[in-house]
C-alpha positions in Angstrom: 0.0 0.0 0.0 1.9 3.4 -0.9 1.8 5.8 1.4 0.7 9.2 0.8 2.3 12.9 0.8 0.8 13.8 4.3 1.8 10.3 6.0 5.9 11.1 5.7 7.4 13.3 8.4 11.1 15.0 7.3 13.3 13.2 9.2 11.6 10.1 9.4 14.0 7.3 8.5 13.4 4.5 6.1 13.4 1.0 6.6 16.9 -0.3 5.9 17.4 -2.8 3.6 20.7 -5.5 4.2 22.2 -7.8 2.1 25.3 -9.8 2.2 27.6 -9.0 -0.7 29.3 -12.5 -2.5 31.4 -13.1 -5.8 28.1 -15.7 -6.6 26.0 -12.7 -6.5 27.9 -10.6 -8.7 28.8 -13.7 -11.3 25.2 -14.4 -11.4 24.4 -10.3 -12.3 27.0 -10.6 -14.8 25.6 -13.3 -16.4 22.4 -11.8 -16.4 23.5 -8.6 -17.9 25.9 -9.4 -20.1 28.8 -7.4 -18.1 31.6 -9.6 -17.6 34.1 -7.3 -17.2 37.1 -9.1 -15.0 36.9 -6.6 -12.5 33.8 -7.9 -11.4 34.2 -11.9 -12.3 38.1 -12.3 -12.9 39.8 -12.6 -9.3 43.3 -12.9 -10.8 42.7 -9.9 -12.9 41.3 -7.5 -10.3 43.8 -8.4 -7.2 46.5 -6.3 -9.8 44.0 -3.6 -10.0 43.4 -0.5 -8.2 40.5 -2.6 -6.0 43.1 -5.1 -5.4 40.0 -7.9 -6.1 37.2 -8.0 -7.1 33.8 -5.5 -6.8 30.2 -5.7 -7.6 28.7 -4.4 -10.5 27.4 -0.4 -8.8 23.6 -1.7 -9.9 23.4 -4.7 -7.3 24.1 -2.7 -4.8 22.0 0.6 -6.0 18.8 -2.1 -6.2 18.3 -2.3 -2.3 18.3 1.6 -2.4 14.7 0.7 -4.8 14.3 -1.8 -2.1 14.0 0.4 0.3 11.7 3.1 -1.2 9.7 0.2 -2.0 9.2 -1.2 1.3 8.8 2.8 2.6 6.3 4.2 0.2 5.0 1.7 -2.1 5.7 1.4 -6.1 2.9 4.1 -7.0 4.9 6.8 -6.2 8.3 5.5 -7.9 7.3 5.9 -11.1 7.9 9.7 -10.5 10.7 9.4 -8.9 14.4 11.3 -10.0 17.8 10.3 -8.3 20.8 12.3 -8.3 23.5 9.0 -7.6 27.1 8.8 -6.6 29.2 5.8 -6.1 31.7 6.9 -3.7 33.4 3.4 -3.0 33.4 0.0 -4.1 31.3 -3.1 -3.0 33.1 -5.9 -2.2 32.5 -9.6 -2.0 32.2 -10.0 1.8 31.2 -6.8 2.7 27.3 -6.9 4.0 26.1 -3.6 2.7 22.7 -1.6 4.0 20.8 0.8 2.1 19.2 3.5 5.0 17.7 7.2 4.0 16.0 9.4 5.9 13.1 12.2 4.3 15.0 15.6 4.0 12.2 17.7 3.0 8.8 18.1 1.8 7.6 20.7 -0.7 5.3 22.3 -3.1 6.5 22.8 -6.2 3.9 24.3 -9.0 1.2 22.2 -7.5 3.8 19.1 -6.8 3.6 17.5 -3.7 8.1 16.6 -3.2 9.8 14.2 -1.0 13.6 14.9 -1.0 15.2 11.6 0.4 18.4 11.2 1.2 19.7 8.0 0.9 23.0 6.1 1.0 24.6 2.0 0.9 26.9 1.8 3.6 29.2 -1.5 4.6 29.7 -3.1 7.8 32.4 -1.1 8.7 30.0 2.2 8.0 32.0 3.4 5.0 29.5 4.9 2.3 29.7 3.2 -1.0 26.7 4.8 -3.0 24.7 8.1 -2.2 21.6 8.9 -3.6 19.0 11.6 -3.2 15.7 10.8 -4.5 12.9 13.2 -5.5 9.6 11.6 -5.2 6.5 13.0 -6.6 2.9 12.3 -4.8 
C-alpha cells in the first residue's frame, strides 16, 4: 500500500534494507546482464588492479536503495521518482552492505507534492559506497 504525501514526516528514516555482498552474486548479475568485465568476475585480474579484487557491479548494490523506497512508500509513487547517484566506494564480495535514508524535505513545487530523500549503501564497517538523493513525486 503506498503511502501518501501527508503520512511522511522530514526526518523520518526509512526502513533499511541489508544484504550480504558474495562473488556468486555478482557472477550471477553478470551473467544476467551481459557485463563480464574481469573486474567484477576475474579474481586474478582485479587483485593487480586499483581494488586489489574484485567489486560488484554499482547496480546490485544501487537495487536495495529501490528496495527500500519500495518497502517505505510503495511502487505508485516510484514511477515519478528522479535520483541524483554517486558511487563513492566499491562493493566488495564480503562486505554486508545496508541501504538506509532518511526524508530531508517536503515541498510544493507548482502544484507538486516533493519528498527529497536522502539516501546512501553503507558497509559493515560504516563506509558509504553509494549516495543517492531521490525526488519523489505524490
Amino acid at each position: 500500500m503506498a503511502r501518501s504525501y501527508t503520512q511522511i514526516a522530514v526526518g523520518e528514516e526509512l526502513p533499511p534494507v541489508s544484504r550480504l555482498m558474495t562473488q556468486e552474486t555478482i557472477n550471477r548479475y553478470a551473467d544476467v546482464s551481459g557485463d563480464h568485465n574481469p573486474i567484477h568476475v576475474d579474481p586474478e585480474f582485479a587483485k593487480n588492479t586499483m581494488f586489489g579484487g574484485t567489486i560488484a557491479h554499482g547496480i546490485i548494490s544501487l537495487s536495495f536503495v529501490f528496495q527500500a523506497l519500495t518497502d517505505w512508500l510503495g511502487r505508485a509513487d516510484l514511477d515519478r521518482s528522479k535520483l541524483r547517484i554517486t558511487f563513492v566506494n566499491p562493493v566488495r564480495p564480503g562486505d554486508t552492505v545496508t541501504a538506509k535514508g532518511t526524508v530531508a524535505a517536503k515541498n510544493e513545487v507548482e502544484g507538486r507534492k516533493l519528498a527529497t530523500c536522502e539516501l546512501w549503501i553503507e558497509n559493515q564497517r560504516q563506509d558509504r559506497c553509494i549516495v543517492v538523493e531521490a525526488e519523489v513525486a505524490f
